[in-house]
C-alpha positions in Angstrom: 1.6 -11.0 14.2 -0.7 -8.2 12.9 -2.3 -10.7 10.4 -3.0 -13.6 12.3 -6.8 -12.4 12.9 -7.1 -12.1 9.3 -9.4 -14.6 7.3 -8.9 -13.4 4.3 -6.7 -10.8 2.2 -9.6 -8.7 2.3 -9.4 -8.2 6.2 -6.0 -8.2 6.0 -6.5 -4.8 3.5 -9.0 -3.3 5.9 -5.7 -3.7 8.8 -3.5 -2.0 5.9 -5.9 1.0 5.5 -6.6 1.3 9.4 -2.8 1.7 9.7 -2.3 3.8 7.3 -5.3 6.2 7.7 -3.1 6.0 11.9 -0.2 7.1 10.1 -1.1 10.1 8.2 -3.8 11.0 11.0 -0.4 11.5 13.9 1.5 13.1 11.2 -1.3 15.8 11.3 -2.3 14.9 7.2 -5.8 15.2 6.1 -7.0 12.4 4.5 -9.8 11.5 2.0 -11.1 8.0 1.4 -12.3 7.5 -2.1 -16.1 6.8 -3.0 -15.5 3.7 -4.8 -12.8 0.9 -5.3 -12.0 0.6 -8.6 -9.1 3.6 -8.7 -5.9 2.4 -8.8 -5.2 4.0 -5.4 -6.7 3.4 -2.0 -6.3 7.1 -0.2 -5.7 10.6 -1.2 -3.8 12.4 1.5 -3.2 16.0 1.9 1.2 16.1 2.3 2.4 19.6 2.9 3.3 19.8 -0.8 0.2 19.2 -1.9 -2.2 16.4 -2.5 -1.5 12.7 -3.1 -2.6 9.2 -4.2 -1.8 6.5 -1.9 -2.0 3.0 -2.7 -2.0 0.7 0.2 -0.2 -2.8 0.2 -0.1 -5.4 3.3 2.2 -8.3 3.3 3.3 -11.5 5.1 5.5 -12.8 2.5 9.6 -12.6 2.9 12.4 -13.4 0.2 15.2 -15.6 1.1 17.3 -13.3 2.5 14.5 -12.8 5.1 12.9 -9.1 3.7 9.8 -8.7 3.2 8.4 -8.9 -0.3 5.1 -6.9 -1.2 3.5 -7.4 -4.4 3.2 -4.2 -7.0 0.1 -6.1 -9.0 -3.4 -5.1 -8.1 -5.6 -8.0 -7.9 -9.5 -7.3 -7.5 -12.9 -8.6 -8.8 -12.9 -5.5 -10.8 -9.8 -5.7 -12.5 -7.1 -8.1 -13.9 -3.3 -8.9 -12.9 -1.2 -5.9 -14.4 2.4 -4.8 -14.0 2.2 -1.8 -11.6 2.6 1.0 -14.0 4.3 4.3 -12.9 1.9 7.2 -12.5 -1.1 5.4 -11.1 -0.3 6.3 -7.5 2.2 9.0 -5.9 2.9 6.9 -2.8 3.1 3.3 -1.9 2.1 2.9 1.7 3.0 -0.6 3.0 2.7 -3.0 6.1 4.1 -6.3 7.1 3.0 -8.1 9.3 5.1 -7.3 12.3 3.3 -3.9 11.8 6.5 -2.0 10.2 5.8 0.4 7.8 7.3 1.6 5.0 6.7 4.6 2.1 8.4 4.9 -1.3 7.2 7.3 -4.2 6.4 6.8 -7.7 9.9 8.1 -8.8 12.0 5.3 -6.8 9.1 2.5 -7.8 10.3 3.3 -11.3 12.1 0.3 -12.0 9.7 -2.1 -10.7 7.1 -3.8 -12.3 5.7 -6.8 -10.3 7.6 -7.0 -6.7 9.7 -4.9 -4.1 11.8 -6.5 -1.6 11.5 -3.9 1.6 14.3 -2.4 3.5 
């Protein structure tokens, strides 16, 4: 499992951004790293449309029906639990821990406010 070298969720992260910097870098996408952590996004990449803010989510966690379940919340020392709220990243970039990977925009996160169950 991609994880299983992780100690903490931290690491885990750092596997989440390593993949997805992989992913944008073979699809030919410049991409900038922010100077800081405290955005509410983790990359902005350059799509052909124009420039976007990616937040990037890891998870090991699956829902009954087996899917995997990532977590919408940001959690960090510099912020609290919140509801993820539409608008503060174009792109959710996501990766379980069989190394799949999945994309949704802002506009089909719309109805979600803590959790999404992947397909």
């Amino acid at each position: 499992m991609l994880f299983n070298e992780c100690k903490n969720s931290h690491s885990q992260g750092n596997v989440g951004m390593g993949q997805a910097i992989a992913h944008y870098t073979i699809l030919g996408y410049t991409i900038s790293i922010p100077l800081n952590d405290c955005q509410e996004y983790d990359l902005v990449v350059e799509y052909p449309d124009g420039l976007k803010k990616v937040q990037v989510k890891t998870t090991k966690h699956k829902a009954p029906s087996g899917n995997y379940v990532v977590n919408l919340r940001t959690m960090s020392g510099y912020k609290d639990k919140y509801e993820y709220r539409i608008g503060t990243y174009d792109i959710l970039f996501v990766v379980d821990e069989l190394g799949n990977t999945y994309e949704y925009t802002s506009e089909e996160l719309k109805d979600y406010k803590n959790c999404l169950t992947l397909k």
